[in-house]
C-alpha positions in Angstrom: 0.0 0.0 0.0 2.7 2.5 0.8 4.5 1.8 -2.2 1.3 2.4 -4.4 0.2 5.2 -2.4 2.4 6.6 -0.2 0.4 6.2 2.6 1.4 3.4 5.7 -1.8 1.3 5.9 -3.5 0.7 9.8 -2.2 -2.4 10.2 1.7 -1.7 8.3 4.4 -2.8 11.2 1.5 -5.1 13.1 3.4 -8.8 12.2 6.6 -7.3 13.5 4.9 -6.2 16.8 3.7 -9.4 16.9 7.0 -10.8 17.4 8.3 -8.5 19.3 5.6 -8.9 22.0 5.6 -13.0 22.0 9.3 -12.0 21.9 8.7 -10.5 25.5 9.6 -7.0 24.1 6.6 -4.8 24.5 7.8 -1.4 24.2 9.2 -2.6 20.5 6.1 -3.7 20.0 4.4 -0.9 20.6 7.0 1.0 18.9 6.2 -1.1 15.4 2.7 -0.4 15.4 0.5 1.8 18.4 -2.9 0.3 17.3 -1.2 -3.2 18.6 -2.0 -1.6 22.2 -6.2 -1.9 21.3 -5.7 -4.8 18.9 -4.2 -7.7 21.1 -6.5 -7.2 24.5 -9.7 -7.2 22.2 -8.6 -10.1 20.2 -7.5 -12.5 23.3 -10.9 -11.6 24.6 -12.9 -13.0 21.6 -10.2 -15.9 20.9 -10.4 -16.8 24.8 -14.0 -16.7 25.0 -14.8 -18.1 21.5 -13.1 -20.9 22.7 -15.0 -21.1 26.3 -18.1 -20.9 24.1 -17.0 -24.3 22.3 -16.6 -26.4 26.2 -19.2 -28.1 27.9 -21.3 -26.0 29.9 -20.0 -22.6 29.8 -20.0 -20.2 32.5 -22.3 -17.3 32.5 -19.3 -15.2 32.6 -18.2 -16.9 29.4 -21.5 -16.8 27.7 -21.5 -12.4 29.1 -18.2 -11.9 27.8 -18.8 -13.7 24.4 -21.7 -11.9 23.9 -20.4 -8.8 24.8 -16.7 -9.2 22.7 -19.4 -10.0 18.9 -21.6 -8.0 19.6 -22.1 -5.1 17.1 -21.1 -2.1 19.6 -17.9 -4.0 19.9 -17.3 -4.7 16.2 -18.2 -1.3 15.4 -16.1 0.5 17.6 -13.4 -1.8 16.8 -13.5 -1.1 13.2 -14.2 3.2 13.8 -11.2 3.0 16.1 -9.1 1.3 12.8 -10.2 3.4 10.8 -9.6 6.6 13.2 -5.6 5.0 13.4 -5.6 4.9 9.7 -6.1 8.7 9.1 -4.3 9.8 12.4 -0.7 7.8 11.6 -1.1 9.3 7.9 -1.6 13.1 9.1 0.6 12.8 12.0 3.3 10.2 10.1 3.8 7.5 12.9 
């Protein structure tokens, strides 16, 4: 994208602060990519309960959570707050 365009996309840097963090090296990670700080909480949430979900007899807490991590006020915001990264690391160049 940044080749074609000129401009870094949301998610440019987010496989090397991948493995920095499961490298143990958070502040690189963060370094590679900021949005990584929203991305990787929200995304253990769904995988940990998406997987909950799948057990026998989930917990109410499970069931709450899963609920709470698809549903569309979680999607939505998730995808606004992309989108918001997008312009803001153009205009600002991070």
């Amino acid at each position: 994208m940044k080749a074609i365009t000129g401009y870094q996309c949301p998610g440019c840097g987010f496989q090397r602060a991948a493995h920095a963090f499961l490298h143990g090296n958070i502040a690189e990670a963060v370094s590679y990519n900021l949005f990584f700080i929203i991305a990787i909480p929200y995304l253990l949430v769904l995988l940990y309960s998406s997987l909950m979900m799948h057990g026998k007899n989930p917990s109410r807490t499970t069931v709450k959570l899963y609920d709470l991590a698809t549903s569309r006020y979680a999607i939505f915001s998730y995808i606004a707050i992309y989108l918001i990264w997008w312009v803001v690391r153009n205009i600002l160049g991070i």
